[in-house]
N, C-alpha and C positions, 0 to 999 in steps of 0.2 A: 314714655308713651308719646302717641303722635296723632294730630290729629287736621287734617286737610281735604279741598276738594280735589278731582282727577283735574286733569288737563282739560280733558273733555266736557266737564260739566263749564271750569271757566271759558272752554272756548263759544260752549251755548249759551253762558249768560254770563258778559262780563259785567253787568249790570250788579251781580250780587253781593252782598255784604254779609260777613258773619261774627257776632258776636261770642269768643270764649271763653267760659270760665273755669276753673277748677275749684270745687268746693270742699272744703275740709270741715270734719266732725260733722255731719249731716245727720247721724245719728243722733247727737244732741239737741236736734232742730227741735222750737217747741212755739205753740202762739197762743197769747192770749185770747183767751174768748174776746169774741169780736174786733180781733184785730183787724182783721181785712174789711170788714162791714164801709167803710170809708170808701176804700177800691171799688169794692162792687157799686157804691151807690154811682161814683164817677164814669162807670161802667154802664149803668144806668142810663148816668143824662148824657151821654155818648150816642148808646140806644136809639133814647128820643128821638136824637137829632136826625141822624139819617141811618138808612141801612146798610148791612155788610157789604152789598154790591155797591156802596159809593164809598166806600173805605179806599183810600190810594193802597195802600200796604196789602190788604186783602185781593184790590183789583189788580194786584200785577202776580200777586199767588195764581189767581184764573187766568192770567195771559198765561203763566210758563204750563200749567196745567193743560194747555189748551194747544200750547205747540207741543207738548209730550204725547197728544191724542190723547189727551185723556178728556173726559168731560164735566168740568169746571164744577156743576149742581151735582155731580154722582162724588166723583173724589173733592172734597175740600179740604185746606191746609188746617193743620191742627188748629189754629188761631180761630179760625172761622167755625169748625166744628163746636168750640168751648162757648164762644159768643152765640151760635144759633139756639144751643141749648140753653144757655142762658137766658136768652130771650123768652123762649116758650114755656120754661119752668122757673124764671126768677132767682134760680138756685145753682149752686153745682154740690154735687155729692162731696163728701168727703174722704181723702185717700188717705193722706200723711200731711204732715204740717207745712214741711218742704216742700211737698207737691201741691196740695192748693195753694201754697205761697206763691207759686214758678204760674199757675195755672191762673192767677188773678194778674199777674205780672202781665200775662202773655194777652191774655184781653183787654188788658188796660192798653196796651199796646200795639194791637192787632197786628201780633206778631208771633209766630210757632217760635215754642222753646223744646226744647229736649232736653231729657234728662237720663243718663248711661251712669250704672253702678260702676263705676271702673273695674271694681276685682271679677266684672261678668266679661270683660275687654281684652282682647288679646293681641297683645304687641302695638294695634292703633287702629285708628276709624279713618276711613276714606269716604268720602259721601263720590260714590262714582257709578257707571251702569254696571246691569249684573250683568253677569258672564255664562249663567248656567248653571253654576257649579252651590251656590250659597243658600243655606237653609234658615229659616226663617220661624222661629216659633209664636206662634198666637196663642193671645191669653186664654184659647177653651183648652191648646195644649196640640192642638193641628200642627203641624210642620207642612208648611208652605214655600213652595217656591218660586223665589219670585222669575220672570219672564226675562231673556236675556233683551239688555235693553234698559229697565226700567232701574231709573237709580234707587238709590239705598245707601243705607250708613254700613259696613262693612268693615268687621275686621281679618286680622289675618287667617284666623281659619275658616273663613268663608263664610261667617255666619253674619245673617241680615237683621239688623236692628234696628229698622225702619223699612216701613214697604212705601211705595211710589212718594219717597223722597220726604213728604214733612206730610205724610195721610197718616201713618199709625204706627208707633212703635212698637218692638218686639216685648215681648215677656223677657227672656230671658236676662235682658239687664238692664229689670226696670228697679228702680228705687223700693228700699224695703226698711223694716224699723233695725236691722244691722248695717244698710250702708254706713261707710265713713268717708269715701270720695267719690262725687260726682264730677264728671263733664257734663256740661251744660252746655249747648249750643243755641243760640236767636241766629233765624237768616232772614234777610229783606233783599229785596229787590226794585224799593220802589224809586223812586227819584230823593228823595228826604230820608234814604235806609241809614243813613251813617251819623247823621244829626239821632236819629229816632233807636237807633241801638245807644249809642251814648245816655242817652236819656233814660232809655231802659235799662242801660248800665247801672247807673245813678239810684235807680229805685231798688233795683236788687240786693243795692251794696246797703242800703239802709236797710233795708229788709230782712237782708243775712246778719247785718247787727244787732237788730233785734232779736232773731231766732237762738243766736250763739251759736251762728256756723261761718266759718272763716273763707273769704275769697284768696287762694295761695297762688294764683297766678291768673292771667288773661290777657286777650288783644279782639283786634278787631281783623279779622282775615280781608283779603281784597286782592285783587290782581297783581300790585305789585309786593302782598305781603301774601303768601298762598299758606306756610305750613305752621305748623303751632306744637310745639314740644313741651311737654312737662313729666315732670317726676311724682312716682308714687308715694 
């Protein structure tokens, strides 16, 4: 499998960085009570300090939002979504162990992660504009499509696994108590993207050793490294 951006997207932001992972046994993922209690408080005195709109990482998510026409306070990038609600309710729900792991990661970080069931992926993901043609399921169960133009994670048959690029993930391959391989994508944009994915690297991998889920491959995508290949 494969997994890259179009041409197009690096020619509008070669500014971008992308962190991959490939996650094995994910189905094994498990955490102790109060594992994460730590993260979130750090999360917290983060909070305090100032707000999402003075986050570098967040504030270049609003620039690119902003040249795609979109508007910054209606579409926010997952990262900022997790932290607003964070903020107003103290808490986040609970999905899977692996996913609020990825989901404390990504605030900790003020950084969108994604997470794709592989065996929901066909042939590979391209985060590039839609063309017309790709169908896109939402968790009520809706097939939407998205607008030609508007990037998306995309595999070969056309199906969209993210809508306006790092706003919302598809249903259909999102993480479940039978996955056993994820992709895992972080993307930045900011000036410090590549220092601050490393470092978000860094927490994952301690994180996934904790859990008992294995990292079987990765890199960091970039302009002069664009495509990323790995096996099932």
């Amino acid at each position: 499998m494969y997994f890259h951006h179009s041409d197009e997207v690096w020619g509008r932001f070669p500014e971008l960085r992308a962190l991959v992972l490939v996650l094995r046994q994910a189905g094994n993922a498990g955490l102790n009570a109060g594992a994460l209690d730590s993260t979130y408080a750090e999360v917290a005195a983060l909070q305090a300090e100032r707000a999402e709109s003075e986050v570098p990482s967040l504030q270049a998510w609003r620039q690119t939002y902003a040249e795609m026409g979109l508007k910054p306070t209606q579409y926010r990038c997952a990262a900022e979504a997790l932290l607003r609600r964070f903020r107003k309710e103290g808490c986040l729900p609970h999905v899977l162990p692996l996913i609020d792991a990825l989901n404390a990661e990504s605030m900790h970080a003020a950084i969108p992660i994604a997470a794709f069931d592989c065996a929901c992926l066909r042939g590979g993901v391209v985060v590039r504009p839609a063309n017309g043609l790709e169908a896109y399921q939402a968790f009520s169960g809706e097939i939407e499509r998205p607008a030609v133009g508007e990037i998306i994670f995309a595999d070969e048959d056309h199906q969209a696994h993210s809508r306006r690029w790092v706003f919302r993930q598809g249903a259909q391959s999102v993480i479940s108590p039978t996955t056993d391989t994820v992709l895992m994508v972080a993307e930045a944009l900011h000036p410090q993207a590549w220092e601050d994915l490393q470092a978000l690297r860094d927490r994952i991998g301690i994180r996934m050793g904790e859990m008992g889920v294995a990292i079987a491959e990765e890199d960091i995508l970039s302009p002069s490294n664009r495509r990323f290949e790995f096996s099932l």
